[in-house]
TIBA-128748 format. One line per 2 residues: number of its first residue (from 1); for each residue z, x, y of N, C-alpha, C. Coordinates in Angstrom, 1 decimal. Example, Ala and Ser with C-alpha at 12.3 -4.5 7.8 and 13.67 -1.06 7.14 Angstrom:
<bators>
1) 7.8:13.2:-5.7:7.8:12.3:-4.5:7.8:13.2:-3.3; 7.1:12.8:-2.2:7.1:13.7:-1.1:7.9:12.9:0.0
</bators>
This chain:
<bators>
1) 12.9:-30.1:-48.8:14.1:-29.8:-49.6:15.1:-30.9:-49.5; 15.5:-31.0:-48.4:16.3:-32.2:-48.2:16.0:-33.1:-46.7
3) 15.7:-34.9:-47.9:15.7:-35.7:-46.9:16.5:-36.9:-46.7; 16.4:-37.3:-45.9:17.1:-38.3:-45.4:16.8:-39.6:-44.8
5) 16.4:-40.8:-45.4:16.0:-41.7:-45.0:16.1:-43.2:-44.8; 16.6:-43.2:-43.4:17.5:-44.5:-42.4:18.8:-44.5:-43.2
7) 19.5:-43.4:-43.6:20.5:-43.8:-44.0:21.8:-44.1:-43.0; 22.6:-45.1:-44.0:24.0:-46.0:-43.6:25.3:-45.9:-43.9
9) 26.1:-45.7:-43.9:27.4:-46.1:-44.7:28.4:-47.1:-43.5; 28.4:-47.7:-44.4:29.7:-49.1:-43.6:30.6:-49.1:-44.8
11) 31.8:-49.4:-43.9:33.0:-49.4:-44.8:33.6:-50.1:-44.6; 35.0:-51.2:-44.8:34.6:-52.5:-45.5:35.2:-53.4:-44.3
13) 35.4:-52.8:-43.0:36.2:-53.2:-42.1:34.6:-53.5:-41.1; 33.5:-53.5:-41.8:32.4:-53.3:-40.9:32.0:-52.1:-40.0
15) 32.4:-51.5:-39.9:32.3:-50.0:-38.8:31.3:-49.3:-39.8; 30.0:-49.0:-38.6:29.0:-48.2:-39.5:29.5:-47.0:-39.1
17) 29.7:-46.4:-40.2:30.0:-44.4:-39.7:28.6:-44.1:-39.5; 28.2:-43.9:-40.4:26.2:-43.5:-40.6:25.6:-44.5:-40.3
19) 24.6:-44.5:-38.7:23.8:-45.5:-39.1:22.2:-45.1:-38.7; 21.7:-45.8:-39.5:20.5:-45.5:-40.0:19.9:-44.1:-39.7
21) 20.6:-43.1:-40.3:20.1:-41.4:-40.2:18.8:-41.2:-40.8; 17.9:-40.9:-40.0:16.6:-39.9:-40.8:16.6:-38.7:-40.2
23) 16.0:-37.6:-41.1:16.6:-36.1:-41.1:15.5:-35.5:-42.3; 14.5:-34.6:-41.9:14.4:-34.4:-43.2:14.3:-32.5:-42.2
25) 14.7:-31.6:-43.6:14.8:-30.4:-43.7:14.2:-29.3:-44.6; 13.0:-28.4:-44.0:12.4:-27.9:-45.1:13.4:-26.4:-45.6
27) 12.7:-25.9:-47.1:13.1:-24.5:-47.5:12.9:-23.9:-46.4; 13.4:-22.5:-46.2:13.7:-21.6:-45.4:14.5:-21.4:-44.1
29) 14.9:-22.8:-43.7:15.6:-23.2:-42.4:17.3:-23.1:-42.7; 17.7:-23.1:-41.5:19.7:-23.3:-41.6:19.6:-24.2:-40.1
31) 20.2:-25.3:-40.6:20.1:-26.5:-40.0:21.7:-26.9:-39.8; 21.7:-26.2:-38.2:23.4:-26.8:-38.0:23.5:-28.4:-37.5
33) 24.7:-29.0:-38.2:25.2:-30.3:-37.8:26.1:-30.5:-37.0; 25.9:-31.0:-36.0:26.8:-31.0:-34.4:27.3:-32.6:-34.5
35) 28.6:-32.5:-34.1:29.0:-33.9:-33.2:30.1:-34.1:-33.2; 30.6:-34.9:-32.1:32.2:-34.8:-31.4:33.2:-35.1:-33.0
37) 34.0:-35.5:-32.9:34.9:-36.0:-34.5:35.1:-37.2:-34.3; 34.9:-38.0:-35.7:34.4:-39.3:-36.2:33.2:-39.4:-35.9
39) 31.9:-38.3:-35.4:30.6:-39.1:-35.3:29.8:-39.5:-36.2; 30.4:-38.6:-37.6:29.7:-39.1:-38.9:29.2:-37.9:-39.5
41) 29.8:-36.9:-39.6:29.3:-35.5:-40.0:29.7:-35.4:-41.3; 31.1:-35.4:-41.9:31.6:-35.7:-42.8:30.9:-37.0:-43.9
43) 31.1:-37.5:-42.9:30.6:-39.0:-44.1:28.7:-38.8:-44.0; 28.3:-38.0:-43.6:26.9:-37.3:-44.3:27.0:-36.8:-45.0
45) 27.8:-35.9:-44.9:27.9:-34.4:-45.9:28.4:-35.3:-47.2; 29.4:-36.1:-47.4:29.5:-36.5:-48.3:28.6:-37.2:-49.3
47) 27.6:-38.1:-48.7:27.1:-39.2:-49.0:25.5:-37.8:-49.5; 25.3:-37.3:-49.1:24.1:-35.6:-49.4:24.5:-35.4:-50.9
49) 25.6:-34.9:-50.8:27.0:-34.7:-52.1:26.9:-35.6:-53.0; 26.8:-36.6:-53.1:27.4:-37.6:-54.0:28.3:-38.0:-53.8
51) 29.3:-37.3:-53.3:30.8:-37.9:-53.2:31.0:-39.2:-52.8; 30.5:-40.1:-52.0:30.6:-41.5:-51.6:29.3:-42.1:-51.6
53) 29.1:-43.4:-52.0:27.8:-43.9:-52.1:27.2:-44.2:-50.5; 26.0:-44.2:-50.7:25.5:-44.6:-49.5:25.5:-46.2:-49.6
55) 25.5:-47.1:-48.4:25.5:-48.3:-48.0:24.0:-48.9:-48.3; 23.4:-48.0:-47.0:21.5:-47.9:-47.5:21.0:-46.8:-47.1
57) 19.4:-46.8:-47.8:19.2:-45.8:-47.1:18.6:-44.8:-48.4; 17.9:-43.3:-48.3:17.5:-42.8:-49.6:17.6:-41.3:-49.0
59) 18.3:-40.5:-49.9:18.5:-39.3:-49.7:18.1:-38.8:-51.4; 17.3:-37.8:-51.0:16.5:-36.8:-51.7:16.5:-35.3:-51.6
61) 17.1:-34.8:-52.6:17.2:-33.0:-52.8:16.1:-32.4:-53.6; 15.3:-31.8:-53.1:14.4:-31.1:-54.1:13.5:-32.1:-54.4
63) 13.2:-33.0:-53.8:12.5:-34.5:-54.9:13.5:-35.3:-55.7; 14.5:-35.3:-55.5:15.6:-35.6:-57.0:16.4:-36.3:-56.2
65) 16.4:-38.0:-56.1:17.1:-39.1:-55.3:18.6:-39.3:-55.9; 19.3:-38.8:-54.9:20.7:-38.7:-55.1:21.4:-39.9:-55.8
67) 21.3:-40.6:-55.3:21.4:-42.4:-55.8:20.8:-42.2:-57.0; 19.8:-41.9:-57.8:19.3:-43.0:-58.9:18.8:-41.7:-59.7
69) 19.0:-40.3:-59.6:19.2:-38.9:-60.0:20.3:-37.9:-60.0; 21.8:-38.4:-59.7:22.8:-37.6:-59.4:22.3:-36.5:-60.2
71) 22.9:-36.5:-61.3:22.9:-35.0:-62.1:21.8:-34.2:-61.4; 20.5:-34.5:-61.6:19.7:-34.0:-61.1:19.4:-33.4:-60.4
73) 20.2:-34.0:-59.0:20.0:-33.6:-57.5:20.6:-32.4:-57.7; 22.4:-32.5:-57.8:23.2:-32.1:-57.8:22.7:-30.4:-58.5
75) 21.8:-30.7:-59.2:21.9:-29.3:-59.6:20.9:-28.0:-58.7; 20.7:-29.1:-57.2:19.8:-28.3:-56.2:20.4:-27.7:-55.1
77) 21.5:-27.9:-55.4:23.1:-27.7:-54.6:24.1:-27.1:-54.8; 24.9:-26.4:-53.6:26.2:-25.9:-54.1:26.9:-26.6:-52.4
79) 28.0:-27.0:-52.9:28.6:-27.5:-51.4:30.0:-26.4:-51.0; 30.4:-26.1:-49.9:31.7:-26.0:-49.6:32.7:-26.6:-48.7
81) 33.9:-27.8:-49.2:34.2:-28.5:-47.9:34.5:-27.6:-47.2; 35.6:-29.2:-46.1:35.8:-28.2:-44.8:37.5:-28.1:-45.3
83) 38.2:-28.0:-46.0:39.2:-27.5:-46.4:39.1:-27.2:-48.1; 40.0:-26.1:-48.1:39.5:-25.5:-49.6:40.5:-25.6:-50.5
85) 40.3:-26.9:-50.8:41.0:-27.5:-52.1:40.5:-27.4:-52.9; 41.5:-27.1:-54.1:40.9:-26.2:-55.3:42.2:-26.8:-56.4
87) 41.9:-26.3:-57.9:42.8:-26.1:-58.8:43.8:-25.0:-58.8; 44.8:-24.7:-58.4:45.3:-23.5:-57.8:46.1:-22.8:-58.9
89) 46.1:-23.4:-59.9:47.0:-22.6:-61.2:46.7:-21.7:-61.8; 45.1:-21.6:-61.5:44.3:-20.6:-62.4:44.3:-18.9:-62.0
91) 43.5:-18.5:-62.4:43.3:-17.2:-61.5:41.8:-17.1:-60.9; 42.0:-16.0:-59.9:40.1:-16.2:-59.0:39.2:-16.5:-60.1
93) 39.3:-15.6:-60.8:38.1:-15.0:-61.9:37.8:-16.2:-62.8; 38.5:-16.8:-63.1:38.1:-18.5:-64.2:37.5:-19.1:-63.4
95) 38.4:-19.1:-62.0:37.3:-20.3:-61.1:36.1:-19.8:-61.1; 36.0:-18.8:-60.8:34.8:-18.3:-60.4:33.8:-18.5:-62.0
97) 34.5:-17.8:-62.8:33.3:-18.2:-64.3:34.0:-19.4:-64.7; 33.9:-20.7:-64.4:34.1:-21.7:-64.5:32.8:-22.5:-63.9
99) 32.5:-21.7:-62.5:31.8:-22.5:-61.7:30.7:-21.8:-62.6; 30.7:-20.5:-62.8:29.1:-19.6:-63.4:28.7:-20.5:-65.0
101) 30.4:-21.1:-65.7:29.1:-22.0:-66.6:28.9:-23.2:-66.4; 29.4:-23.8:-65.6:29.1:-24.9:-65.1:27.2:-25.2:-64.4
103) 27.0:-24.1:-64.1:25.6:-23.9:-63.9:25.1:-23.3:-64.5; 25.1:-22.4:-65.6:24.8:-22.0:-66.7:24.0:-20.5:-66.2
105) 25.0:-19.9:-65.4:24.5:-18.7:-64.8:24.8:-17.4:-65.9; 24.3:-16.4:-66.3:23.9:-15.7:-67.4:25.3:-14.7:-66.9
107) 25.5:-13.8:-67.9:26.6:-13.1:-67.9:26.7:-12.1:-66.8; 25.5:-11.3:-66.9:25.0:-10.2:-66.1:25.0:-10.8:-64.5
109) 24.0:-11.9:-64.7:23.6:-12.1:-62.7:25.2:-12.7:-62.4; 26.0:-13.1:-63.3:27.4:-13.9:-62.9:28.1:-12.5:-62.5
111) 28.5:-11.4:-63.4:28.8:-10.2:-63.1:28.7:-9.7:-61.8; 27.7:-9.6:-61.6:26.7:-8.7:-59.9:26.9:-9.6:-59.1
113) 26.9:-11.1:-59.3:27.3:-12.1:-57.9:28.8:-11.8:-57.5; 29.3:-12.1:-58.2:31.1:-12.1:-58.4:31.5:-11.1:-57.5
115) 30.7:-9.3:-57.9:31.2:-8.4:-57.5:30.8:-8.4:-56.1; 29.5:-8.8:-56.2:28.8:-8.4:-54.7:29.4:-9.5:-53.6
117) 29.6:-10.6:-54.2:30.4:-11.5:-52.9:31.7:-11.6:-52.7; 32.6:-11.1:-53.8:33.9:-11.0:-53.4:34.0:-9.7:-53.1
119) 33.1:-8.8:-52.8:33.9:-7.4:-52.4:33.6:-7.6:-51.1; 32.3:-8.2:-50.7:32.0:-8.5:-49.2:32.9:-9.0:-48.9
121) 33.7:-10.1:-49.1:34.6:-10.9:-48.5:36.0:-10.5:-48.6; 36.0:-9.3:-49.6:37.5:-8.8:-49.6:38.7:-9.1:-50.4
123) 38.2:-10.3:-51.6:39.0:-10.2:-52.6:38.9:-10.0:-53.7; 37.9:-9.2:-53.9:37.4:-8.7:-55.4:39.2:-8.5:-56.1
125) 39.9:-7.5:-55.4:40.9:-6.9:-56.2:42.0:-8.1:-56.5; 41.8:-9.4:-55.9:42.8:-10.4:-55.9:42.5:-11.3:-57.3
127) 41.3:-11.2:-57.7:40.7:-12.2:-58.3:41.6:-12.3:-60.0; 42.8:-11.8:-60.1:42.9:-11.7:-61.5:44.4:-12.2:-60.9
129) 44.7:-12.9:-59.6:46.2:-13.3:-59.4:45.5:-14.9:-59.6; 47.0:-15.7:-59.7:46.8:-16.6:-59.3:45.8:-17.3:-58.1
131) 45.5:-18.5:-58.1:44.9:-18.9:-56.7:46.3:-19.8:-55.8; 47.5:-19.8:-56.4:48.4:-20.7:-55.6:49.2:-19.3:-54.7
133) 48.6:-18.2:-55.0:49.3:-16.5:-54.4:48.2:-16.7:-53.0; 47.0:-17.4:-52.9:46.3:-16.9:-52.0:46.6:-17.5:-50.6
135) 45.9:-17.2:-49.6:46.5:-17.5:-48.4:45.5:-18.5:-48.1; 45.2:-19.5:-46.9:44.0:-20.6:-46.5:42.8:-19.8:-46.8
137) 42.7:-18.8:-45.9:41.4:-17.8:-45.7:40.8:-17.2:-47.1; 41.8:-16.9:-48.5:40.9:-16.5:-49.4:40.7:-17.3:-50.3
139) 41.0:-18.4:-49.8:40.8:-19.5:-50.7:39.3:-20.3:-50.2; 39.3:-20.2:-48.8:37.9:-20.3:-48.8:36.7:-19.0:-49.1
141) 37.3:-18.0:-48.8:36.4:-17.5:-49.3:36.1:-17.1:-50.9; 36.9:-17.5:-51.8:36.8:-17.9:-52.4:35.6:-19.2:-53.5
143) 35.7:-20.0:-52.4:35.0:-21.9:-52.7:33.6:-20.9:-52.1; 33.7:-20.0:-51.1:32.5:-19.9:-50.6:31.6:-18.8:-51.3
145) 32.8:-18.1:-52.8:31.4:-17.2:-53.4:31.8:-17.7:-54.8; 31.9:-18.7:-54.8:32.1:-19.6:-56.0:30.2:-20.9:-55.8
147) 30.3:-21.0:-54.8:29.3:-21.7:-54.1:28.1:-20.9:-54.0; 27.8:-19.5:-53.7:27.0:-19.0:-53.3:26.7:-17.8:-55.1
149) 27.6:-18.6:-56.3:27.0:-17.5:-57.2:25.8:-18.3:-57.7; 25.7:-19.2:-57.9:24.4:-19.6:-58.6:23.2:-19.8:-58.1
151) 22.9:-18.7:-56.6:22.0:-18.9:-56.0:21.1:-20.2:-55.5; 21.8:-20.7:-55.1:21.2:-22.1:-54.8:20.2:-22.4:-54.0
153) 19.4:-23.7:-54.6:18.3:-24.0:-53.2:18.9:-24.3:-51.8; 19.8:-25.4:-52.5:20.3:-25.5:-51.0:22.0:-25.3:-51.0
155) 22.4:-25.2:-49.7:23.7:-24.2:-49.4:24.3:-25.3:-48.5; 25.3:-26.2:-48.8:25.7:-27.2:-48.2:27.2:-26.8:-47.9
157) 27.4:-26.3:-46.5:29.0:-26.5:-46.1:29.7:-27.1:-45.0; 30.6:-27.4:-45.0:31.1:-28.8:-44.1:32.5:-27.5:-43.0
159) 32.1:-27.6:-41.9:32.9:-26.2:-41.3:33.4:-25.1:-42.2; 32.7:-24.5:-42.2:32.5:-23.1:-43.6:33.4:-21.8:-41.9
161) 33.3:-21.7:-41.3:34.1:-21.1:-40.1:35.4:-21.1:-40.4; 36.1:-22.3:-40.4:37.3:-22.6:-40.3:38.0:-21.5:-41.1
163) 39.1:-20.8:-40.5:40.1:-20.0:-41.5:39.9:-18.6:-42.3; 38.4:-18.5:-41.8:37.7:-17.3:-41.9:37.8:-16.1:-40.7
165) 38.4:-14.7:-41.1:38.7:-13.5:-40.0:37.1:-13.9:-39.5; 36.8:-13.4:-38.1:36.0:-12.1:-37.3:35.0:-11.6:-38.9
167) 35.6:-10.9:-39.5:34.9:-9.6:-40.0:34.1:-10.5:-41.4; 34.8:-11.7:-41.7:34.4:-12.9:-43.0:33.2:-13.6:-42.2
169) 33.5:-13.8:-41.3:32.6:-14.8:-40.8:31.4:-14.3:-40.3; 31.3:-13.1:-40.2:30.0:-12.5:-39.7:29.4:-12.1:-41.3
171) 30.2:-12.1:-42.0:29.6:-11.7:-43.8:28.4:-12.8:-43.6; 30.1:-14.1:-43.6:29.1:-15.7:-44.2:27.5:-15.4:-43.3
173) 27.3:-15.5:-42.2:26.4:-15.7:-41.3:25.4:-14.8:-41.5; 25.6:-13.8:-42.2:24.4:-12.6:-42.6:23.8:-13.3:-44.1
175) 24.8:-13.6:-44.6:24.8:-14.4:-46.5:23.5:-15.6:-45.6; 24.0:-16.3:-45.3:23.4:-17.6:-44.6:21.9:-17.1:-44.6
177) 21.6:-16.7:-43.8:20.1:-16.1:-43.2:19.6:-15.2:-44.1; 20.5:-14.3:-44.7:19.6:-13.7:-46.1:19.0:-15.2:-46.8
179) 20.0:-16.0:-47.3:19.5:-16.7:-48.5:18.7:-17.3:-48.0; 18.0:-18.1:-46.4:16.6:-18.6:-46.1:16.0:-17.6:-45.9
181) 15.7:-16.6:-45.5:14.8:-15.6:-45.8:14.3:-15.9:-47.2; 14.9:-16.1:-48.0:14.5:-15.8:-49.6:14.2:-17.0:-50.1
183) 14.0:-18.3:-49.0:13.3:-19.2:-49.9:14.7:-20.3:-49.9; 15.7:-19.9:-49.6:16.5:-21.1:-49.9:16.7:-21.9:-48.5
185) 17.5:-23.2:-48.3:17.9:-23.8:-47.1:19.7:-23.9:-47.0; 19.7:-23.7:-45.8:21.5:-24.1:-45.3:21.8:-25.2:-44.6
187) 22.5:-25.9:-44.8:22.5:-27.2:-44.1:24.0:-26.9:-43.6; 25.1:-27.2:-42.2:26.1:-26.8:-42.3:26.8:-27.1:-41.2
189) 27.7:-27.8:-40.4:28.3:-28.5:-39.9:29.5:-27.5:-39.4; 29.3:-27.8:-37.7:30.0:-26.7:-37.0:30.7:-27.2:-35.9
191) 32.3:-26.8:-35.9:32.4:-27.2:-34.0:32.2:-26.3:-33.1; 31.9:-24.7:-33.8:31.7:-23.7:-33.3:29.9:-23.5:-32.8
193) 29.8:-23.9:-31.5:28.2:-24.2:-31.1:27.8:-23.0:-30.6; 28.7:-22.1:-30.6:28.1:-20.4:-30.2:27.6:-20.4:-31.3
195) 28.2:-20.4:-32.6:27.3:-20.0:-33.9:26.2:-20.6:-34.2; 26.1:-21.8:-33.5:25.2:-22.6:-34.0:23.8:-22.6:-33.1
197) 23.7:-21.9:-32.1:23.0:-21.7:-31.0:22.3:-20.7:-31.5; 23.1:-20.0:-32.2:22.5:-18.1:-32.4:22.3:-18.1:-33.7
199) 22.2:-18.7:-34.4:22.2:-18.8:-36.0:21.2:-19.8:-36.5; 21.2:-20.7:-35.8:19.9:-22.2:-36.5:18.8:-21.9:-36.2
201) 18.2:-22.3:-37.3:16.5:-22.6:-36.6:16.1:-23.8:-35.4; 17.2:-25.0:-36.2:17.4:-26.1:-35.6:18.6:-26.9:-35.8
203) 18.6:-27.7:-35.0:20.0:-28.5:-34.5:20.2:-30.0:-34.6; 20.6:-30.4:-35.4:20.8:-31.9:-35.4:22.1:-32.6:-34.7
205) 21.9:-33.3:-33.7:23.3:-33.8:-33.2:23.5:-35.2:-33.3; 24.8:-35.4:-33.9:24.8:-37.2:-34.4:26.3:-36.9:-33.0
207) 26.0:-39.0:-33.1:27.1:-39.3:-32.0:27.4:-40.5:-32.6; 28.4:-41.4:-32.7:28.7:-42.5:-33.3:28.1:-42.8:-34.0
209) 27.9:-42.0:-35.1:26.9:-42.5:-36.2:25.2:-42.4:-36.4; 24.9:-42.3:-35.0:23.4:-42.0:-34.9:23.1:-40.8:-34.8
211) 21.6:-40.2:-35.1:20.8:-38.8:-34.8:20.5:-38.8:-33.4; 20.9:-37.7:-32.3:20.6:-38.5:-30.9:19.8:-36.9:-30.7
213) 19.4:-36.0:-31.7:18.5:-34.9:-31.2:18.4:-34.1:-32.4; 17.4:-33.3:-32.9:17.0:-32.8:-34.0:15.9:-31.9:-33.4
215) 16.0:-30.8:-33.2:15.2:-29.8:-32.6:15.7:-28.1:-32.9; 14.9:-27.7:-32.2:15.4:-25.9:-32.0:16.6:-25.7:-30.5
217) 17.3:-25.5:-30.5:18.2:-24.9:-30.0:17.8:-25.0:-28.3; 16.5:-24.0:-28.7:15.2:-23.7:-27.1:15.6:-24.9:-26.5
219) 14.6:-25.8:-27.9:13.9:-27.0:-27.0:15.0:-28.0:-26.6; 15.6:-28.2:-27.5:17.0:-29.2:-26.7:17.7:-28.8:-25.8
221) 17.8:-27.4:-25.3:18.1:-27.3:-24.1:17.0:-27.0:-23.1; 15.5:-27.3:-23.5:14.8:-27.4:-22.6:14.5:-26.5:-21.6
223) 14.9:-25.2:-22.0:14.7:-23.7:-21.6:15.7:-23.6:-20.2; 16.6:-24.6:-20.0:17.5:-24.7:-18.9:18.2:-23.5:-19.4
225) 19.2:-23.1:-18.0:20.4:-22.3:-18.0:21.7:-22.7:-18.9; 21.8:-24.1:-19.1:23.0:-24.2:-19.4:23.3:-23.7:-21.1
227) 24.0:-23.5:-21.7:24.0:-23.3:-22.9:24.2:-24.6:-24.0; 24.3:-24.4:-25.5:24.3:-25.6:-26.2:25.4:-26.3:-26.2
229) 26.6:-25.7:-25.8:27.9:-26.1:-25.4:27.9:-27.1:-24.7; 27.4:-27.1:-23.3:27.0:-27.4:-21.9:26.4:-28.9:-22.4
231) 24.9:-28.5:-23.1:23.9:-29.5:-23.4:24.5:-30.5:-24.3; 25.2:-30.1:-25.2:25.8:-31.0:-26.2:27.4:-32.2:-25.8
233) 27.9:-31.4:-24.5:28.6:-32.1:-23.8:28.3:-33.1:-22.9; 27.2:-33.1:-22.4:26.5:-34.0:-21.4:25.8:-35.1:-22.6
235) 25.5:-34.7:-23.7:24.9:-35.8:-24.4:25.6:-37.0:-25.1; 26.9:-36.0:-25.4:27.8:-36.9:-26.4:28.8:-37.6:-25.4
237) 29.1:-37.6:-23.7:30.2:-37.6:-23.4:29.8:-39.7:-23.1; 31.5:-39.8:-23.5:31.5:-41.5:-23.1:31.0:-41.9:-21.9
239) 30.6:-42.5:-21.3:30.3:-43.3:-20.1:31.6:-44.1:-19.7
</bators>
């Protein structure tokens, strides 16, 4: 579903953020992305995205090489950043069937998504205010059932936690594991490693730019006592 191969990004001061990442991730997995800040989580998630070009390197969604297939890729994807910047003039309900024709999602399944994920998340009744009336939290949840109406293969978010209640965030995490159950993948970047312990199939941890573990949760902590917290601290910490 999605790979990743020796990829790089340098930026123009020479500092590799990404360097040479390989990662590949099949359907049905939720694949959390770990690592301290500035290790290059972001400038992946971007470079997955299309948002910034990659330096080198080949990233592929679905079979559909992001570089030399944008459109293509792009339509194997829904992303949510890690802050939920939006158009804010509008009302919920445009963004939302904005995003449904933008993917060319039918009236009916656009209907039943709409309802079904903003009631989960609790703003169905808001969706006809403005979005500059909303508060941080429904604005991502918001991006995040704007993201999740066109049923996507893959489910890309960059701290999807952040700014989300207790009672949202256990939604997202049930949403998550429904949609690989059903065939889809999550790829998704966390500082929260409780979630990420109890929720992944597997764990990729980058540190200055490199992949320094890519496993199940078990195995990288090697059936020890300590937790992923613990394990992830001892890996990343400076000398």
């Amino acid at each position: 579903m999605l790979i990743l191969k020796n990829v790089s990004k340098i930026y123009g001061n020479n500092k590799k953020a990404v360097d040479q990442l390989t990662l590949q991730i099949e359907k049905g997995e939720i694949i959390g992305f770990i690592g301290p800040n500035g290790a290059g989580k972001t400038t992946t998630i971007r470079m997955i995205t299309g948002i910034i070009a990659l330096t080198e390197g080949i990233i592929e969604i679905n079979g559909k090489n992001i570089t030399k297939e944008p459109v293509e890729a792009k339509k194997n994807f829904t992303f949510v950043p890690d802050h939920p910047t939006i158009f804010d003039a509008i009302k919920g309900i445009d963004y939302l069937n904005f995003i449904g024709d933008m993917h060319e999602v039918t009236i009916q399944h656009r209907k039943d998504r709409i309802e079904k994920y903003t009631k989960a998340f609790q703003i169905y009744d808001s969706l006809t205010q403005t979005i500059n009336s909303y508060s941080h939290g429904m604005k991502q949840k918001l991006l995040i059932s704007g993201a999740l109406l066109p049923d996507p293969n893959l489910f890309i978010l960059d701290e999807p936690m952040v700014g989300l209640d207790p009672h949202s965030a256990k939604i997202l995490k049930d949403i998550m594991r429904e949609h690989c159950e059903k065939g889809g993948t999550v790829f998704f970047s966390s500082h929260v490693l409780e979630v990420v312990e109890n929720l992944c199939d597997r764990v990729a941890i980058i540190h200055r730019g490199k992949l320094i573990a890519c496993d199940t949760p078990k195995n990288i902590k090697k059936n020890s006592s300590a937790t992923l917290e613990e394990i992830f601290l001892e890996m990343t910490k400076d000398e």
